[in-house]
C-alpha positions as CSV (number, residue, x, y, z in Angstrom):
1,X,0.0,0.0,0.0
2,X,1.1,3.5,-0.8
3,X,1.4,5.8,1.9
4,X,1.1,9.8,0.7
5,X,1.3,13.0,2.5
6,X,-0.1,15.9,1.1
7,X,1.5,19.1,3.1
8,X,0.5,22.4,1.1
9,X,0.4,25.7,1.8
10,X,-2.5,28.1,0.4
11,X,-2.7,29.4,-3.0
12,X,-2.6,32.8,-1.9
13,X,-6.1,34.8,-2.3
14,X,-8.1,31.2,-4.2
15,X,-7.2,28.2,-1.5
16,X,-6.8,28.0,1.6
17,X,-4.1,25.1,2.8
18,X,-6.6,22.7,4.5
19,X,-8.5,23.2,1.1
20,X,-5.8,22.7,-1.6
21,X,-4.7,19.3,0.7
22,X,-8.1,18.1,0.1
23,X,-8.4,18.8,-3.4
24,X,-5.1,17.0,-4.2
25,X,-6.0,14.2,-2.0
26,X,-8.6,13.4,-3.5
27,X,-6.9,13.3,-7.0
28,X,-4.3,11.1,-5.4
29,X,-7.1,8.5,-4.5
30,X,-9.0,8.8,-7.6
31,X,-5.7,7.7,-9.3
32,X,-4.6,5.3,-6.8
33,X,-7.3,4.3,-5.0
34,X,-5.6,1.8,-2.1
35,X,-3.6,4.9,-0.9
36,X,-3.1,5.9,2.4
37,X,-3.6,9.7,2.0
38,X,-2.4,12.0,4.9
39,X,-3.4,15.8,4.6
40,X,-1.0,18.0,6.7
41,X,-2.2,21.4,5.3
42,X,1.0,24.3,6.5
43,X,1.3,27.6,6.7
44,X,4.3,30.2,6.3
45,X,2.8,32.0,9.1
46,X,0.8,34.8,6.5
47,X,-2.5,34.4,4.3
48,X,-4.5,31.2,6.2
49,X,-2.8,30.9,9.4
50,X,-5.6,30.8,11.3
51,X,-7.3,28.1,9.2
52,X,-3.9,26.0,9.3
53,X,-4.3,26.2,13.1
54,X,-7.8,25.4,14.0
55,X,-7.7,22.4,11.0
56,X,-4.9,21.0,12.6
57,X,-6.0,21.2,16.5
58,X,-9.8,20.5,15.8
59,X,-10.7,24.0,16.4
60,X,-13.7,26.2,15.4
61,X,-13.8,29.7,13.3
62,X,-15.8,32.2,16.0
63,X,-17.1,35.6,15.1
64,X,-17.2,38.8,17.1
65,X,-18.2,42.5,16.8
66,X,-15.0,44.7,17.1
67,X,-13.9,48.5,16.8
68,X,-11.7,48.6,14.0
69,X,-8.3,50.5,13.4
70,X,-10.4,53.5,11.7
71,X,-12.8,53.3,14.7
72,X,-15.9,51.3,13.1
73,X,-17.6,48.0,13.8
74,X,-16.3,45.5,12.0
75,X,-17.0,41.8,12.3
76,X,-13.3,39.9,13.0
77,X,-13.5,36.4,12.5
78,X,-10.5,34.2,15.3
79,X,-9.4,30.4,15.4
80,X,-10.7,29.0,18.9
81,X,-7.8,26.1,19.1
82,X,-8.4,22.0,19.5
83,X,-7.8,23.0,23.3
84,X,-10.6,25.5,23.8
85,X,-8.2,27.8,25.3
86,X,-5.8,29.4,23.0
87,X,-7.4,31.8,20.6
88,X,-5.5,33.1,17.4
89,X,-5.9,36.1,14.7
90,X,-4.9,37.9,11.9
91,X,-4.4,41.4,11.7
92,X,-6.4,41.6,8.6
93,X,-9.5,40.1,10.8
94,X,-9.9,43.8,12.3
95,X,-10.1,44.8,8.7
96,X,-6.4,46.1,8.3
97,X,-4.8,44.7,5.9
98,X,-0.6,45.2,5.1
């Protein structure tokens, strides 16, 4: 039995990481259908951190209303981690972005 892993990062501004993984899993199986196909979606640390994070810990996407940088409301979207304690953000979620 083949044994694969699949550990992309994002295609910056179309996939996320835990998305592409699954895509190219399942074009792995399709072509070799007895595999063993491990997804390890990664991150460099920029675009799709936070999805990287809470994929890989069992995590959830939570929502809250925020003040943003130019004083607004602005709705800014963390990763709540596998552990239910460690919470992690982008600065784009406060609708900043570098």
């Amino acid at each position: 039995m083949r044994r694969v892993i699949v550990a992309p990062d994002s295609f910056k501004e179309s996939l996320d990481a835990v998305a592409v993984a699954k895509h190219i899993a399942s074009g792995i199986k399709r072509v070799f259908a007895e595999a063993e196909v491990v997804e390890v979606p990664l991150s460099d640390g920029g675009e799709g951190l936070v999805d990287t994070l809470v994929a890989a810990t069992n995590g959830k996407i939570a929502t809250r209303l925020v003040t943003g940088p130019l004083g607004y409301p602005v709705e800014a979207a963390y990763g709540l981690l596998g552990d239910g304690e460690t919470a992690v953000s982008e600065v784009e979620s406060s609708d900043f972005t570098l």
